[in-house]
N, C-alpha and C positions, 0 to 999 in steps of 0.2 A: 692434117685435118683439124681446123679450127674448134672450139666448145660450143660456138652455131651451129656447124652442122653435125655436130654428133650429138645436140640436142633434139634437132629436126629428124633424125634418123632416128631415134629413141620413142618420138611421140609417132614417129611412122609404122617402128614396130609394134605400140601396143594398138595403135587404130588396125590395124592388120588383124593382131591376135582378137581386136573384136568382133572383129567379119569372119573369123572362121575359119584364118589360115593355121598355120603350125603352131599348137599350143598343146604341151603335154596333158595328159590324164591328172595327174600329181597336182597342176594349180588349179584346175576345172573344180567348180563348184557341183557339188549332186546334181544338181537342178541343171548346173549347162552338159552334163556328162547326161542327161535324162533325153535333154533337147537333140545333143548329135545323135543319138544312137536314134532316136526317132525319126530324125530325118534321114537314117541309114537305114530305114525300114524296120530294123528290131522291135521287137516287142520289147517293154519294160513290164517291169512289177513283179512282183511276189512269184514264185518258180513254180509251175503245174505242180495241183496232186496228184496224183496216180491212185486209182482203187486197187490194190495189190490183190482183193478179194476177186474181183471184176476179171482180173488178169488169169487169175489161176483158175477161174469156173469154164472162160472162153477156153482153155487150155484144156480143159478137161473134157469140153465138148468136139474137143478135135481140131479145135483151128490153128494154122499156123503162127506163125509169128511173124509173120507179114501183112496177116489179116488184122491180129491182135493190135498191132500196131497200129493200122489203116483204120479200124474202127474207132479206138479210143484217140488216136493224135498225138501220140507220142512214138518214138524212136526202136527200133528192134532191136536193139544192144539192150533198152530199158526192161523190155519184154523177158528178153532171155535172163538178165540178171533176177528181174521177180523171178521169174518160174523156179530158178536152179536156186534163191535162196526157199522158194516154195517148197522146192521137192528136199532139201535139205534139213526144213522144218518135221517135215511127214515122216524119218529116215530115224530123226532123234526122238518122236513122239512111237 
């Protein structure tokens, strides 16, 4: 392989990695790690807050945690973790 074409191969692979082929995580700038995941439908930004208070009152009023979850938009593992640090709280007080 001559030093031409293992330079034409070199400026092939970064034109490549600028369309969006195989480029790790590690050299991605924020902003283009912000861009794929958008185009992968992910939501970006700041992670939900949760009313932890909201959680444990639905709870108190009877509702599942399937409801819990359904209503507020978050996760039933999330649900169950508030309640049991909830009910954990009530145990020590």
């Amino acid at each position: 392989m001559s030093a031409e074409s293992s330079d034409d191969l070199t400026a092939k692979r970064r034109e490549w990695s600028r369309m969006g082929g195989k480029m790790s995580l590690r050299t991605m700038t924020s902003w283009e790690r912000k861009v794929r995941a958008h185009k992968a439908g992910l939501a970006g930004g700041a992670p939900r807050r949760i009313d932890h208070e909201r959680v444990l009152a639905l709870r108190e009023q009877g509702k599942k945690y399937r409801e819990i979850a359904a209503e507020l938009g978050i996760s039933m593992p999330s649900v169950a973790r508030i309640v049991a640090k909830g009910q954990k709280r009530t145990k020590r007080n």
